[in-house]
C-alpha positions in Angstrom: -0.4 -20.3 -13.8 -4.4 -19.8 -13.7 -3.8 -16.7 -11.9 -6.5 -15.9 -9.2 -7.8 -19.1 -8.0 -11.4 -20.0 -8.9 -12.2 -21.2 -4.9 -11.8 -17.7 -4.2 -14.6 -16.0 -3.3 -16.5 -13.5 -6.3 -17.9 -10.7 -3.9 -15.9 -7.5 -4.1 -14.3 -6.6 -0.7 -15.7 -4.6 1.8 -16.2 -0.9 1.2 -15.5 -1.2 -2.7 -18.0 0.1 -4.7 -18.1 1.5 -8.0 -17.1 5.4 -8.5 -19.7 8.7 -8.6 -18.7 11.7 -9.8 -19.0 13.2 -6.0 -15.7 11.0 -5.9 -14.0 12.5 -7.5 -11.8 15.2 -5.9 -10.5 12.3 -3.5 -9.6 10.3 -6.4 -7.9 12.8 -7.7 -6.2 13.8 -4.6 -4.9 10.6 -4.0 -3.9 10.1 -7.5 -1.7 13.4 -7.5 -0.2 12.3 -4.5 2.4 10.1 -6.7 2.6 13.1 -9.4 6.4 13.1 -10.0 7.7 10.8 -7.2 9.8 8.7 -10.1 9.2 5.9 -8.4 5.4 5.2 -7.6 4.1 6.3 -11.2 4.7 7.6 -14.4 3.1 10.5 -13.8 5.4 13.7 -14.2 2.7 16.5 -13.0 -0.5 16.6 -10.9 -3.8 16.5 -13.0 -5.8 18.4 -12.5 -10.0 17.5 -11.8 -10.9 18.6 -15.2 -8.3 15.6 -16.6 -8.9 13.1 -14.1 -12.5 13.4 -15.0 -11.9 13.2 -18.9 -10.3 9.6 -18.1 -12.3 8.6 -15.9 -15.8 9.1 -17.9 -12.9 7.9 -20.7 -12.8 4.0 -19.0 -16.6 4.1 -17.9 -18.3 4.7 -21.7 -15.7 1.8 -22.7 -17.6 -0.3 -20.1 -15.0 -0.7 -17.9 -14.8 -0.6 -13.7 -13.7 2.8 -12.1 -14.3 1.9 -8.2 -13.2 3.1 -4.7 -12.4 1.5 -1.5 -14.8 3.6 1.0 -13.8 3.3 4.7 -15.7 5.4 7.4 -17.5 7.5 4.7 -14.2 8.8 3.0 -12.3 7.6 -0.6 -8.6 5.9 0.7 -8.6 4.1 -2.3 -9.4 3.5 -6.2 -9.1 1.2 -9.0 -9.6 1.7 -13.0 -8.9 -0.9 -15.5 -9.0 0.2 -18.8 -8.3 -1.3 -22.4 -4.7 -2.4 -23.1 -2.9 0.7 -24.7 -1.2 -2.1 -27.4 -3.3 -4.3 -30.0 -6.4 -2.3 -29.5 -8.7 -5.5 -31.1 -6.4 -8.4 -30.8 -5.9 -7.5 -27.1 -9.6 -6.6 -26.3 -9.8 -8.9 -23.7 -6.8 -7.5 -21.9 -7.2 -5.0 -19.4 -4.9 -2.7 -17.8 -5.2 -2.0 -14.4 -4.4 0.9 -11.7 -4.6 0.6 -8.3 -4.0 3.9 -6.1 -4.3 3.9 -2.4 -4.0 7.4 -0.6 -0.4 7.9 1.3 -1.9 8.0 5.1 -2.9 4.2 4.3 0.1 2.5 2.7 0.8 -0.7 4.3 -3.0 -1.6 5.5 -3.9 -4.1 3.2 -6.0 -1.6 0.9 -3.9 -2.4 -2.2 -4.3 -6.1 -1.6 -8.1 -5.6 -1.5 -8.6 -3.2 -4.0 -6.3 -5.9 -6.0 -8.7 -9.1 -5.0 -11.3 -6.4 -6.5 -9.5 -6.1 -10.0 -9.4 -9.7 -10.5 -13.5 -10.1 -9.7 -14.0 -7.1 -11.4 -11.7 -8.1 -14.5 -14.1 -11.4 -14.5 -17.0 -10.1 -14.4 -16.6 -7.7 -17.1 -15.0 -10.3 -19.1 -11.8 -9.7 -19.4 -9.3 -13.3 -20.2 -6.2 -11.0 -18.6 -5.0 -8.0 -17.0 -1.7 -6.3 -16.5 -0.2 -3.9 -14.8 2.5 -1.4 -15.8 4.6 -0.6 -12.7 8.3 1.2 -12.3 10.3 -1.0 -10.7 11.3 0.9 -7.6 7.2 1.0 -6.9 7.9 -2.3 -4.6 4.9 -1.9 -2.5 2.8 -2.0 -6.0 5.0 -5.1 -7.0 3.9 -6.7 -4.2 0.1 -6.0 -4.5 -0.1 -7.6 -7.9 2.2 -10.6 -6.9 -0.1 -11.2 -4.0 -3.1 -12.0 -6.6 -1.3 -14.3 -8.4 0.6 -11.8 -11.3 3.9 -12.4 -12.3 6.5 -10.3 -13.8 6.6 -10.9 -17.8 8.7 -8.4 -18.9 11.6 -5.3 -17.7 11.3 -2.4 -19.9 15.0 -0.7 -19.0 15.3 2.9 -18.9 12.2 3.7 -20.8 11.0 5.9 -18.0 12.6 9.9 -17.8 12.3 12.0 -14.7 14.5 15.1 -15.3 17.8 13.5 -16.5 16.6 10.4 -14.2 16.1 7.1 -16.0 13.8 4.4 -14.5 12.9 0.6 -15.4 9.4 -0.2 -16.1 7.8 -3.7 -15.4 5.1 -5.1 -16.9 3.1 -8.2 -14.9 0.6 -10.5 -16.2 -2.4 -12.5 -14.9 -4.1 -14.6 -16.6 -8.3 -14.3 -15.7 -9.2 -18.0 -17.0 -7.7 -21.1 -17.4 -6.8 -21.7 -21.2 -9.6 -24.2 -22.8 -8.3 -27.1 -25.4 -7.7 -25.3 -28.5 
């Protein structure tokens, strides 16, 4: 698999731009909106500004993208990718990504797009793959990442606790670049 195909075009989508601090509250916002679902993320609580901003500022002094999806002048969407949490300098070059689209929006293409962003992004910040953590009854998120070429590399049963709830976590993979000849 060589993961997002190189004839695609390199210009982020329309109305993604990277993040400002005046972004913030919606990013937030939109983030919370999944706090404790169980299914969408693994988030157990809202956050509140004061964390959300700590990671933020966390990813952007590591060099990495933080950047919404804008449309008529409000936030529906964001993206981060940040350093894979495992094999901090034998992974280096593997980022791990979040897309978050706000619920009024599901199902209109803006995790798709923000997802074609992820891959440029990932590229251009040179990055050889990214993955995506996702709990397997987040379909909707299965389906974003599947639609950019990611495939499912590992099932993670049970690791995930929501009250006396257990839940499956699945890890997908793409590959940025083709492997050269060793």
């Amino acid at each position: 698999m060589n993961g997002f195909r190189h004839s695609q075009p390199m210009t982020l989508p329309r109305g993604v731009r990277e993040s400002c601090d005046a972004d913030l509250p919606a990013m937030m916002e939109i983030f919370n909106e999944t706090a404790g679902t169980g299914a969408n993320s693994p988030v157990t609580r809202p956050m509140t500004l004061e964390e959300v901003t700590f990671y933020i500022n966390l990813y952007k002094r590591d060099g990495l993208p933080v950047y919404v999806l804008e449309r008529g002048g409000e936030v529906v969407g964001w993206l981060s990718i940040n350093r894979f949490s495992w094999g901090t300098q034998a992974c280096r070059n593997t980022g791990e990504t979040a897309i978050y689209v706000r619920a009024d929006r599901y199902g209109s293409g803006i995790g798709v797009r923000l997802g074609h962003a992820t891959v440029i992004l990932g590229r251009q910040f040179g990055l050889e793959t990214l993955v995506a953590w996702i709990m397997a009854a987040n379909v909707p998120s299965q389906h974003i990442v599947q639609s950019i070429g990611a495939v499912l590399w590992a099932r993670l049963p049970g690791i995930a606790r929501f009250g006396e709830e257990r839940a499956d976590v699945l890890l997908f993979g793409l590959p940025l670049f083709e492997a050269g000849p060793d």
